[in-house]
N, C-alpha and C positions, 0 to 999 in steps of 0.2 A: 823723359820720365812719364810724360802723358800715355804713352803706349801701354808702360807695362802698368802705371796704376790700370789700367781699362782690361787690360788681361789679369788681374788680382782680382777686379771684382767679379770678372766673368768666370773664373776659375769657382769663386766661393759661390757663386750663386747657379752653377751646373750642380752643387751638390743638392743645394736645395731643389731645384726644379726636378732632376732626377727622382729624388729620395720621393718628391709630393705627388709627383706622375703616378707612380708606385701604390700609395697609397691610395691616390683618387680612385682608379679603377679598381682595385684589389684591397680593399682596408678590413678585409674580415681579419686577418692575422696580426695588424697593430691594432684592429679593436681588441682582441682577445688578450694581446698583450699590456695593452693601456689599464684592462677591466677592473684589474685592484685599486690602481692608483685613484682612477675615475670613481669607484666604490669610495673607499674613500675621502676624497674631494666632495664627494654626493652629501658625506656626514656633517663635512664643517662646514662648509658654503653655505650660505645664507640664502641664495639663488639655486634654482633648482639648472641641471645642464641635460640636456639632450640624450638619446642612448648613442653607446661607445662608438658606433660607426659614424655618426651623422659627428661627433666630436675629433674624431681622428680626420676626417674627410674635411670636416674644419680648419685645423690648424693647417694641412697641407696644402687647402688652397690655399690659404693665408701665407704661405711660406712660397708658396710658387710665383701669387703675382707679387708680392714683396723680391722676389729674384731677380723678375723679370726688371723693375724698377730699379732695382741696386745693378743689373748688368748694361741699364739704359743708360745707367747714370743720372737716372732722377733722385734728386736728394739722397744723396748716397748714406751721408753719414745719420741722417734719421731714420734712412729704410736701414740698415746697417744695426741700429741700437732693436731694432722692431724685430728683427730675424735672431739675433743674440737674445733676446726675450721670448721668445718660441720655444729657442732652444732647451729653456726651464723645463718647462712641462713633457716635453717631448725627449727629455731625458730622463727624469725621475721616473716617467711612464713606461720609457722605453728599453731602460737601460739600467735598473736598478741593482749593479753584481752584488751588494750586502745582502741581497735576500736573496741570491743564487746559492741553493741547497747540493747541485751537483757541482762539487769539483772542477769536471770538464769543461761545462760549462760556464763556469764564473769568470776566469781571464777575457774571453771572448767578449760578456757583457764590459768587462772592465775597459776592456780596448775601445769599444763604442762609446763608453762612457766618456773615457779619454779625448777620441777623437772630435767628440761636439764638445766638451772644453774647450779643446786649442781652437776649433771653428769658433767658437763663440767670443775668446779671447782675439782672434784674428783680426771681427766682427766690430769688436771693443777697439781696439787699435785705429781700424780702420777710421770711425765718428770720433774717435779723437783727433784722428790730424794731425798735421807735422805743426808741433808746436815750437821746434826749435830750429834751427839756422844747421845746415847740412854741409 
């Protein structure tokens, strides 16, 4: 069973590492698309936040070396809760289909939205642990 937990976390945390690669170097196009959400954020935050790139470029280091930690195996299920709380922001920001005004476009955001759910849910599972007798 050792084996395939170690290939489940590695599995979940290629996405992250992937997706932050992405970002880190290229973040003009998830700044632009975070820019409302961040605008917002700007109004009720008590604390002032950074501009859009230097925020998005944020959360995906954050989400990378958190990967990198859940694929070593360090404290899995605390890196595990830490990456499913990323996922908040980076979906609201990223993936908002209720405000998708095109059509066409709206299932596609729904799907992404979908899919960091179940990653997230995954994520949840995982820091909780077999609490029962198998």
């Amino acid at each position: 069973m050792r084996p395939l937990r170690t290939l489940a976390r590695c599995a979940l945390a290629w996405v992250f590492l992937r997706a932050g690669y992405d970002v880190v170097t290229n973040p003009a196009k998830p700044a632009n698309t975070a820019g409302p959400f961040l605008a917002e954020m700007r109004e009720r935050l008590p604390v002032s936040l950074p501009e859009d790139t230097v925020v998005v470029r944020a959360n995906a280091a954050f989400q990378m070396g958190a990967a990198g930690l859940f694929a070593a195996g360090v404290a899995p299920r605390a890196v595990a809760c830490g990456l499913a709380a990323s996922l908040l922001p980076t979906t609201l920001a990223g993936h908002p289909f209720w405000k998708v005004e095109d059509g066409a476009l709206r299932p596609n955001q729904r799907n992404h939205f979908n899919k960091n759910l179940a990653i997230a849910g995954g994520l949840l599972l995982y820091a909780l642990g077999d609490r029962r007798p198998s």
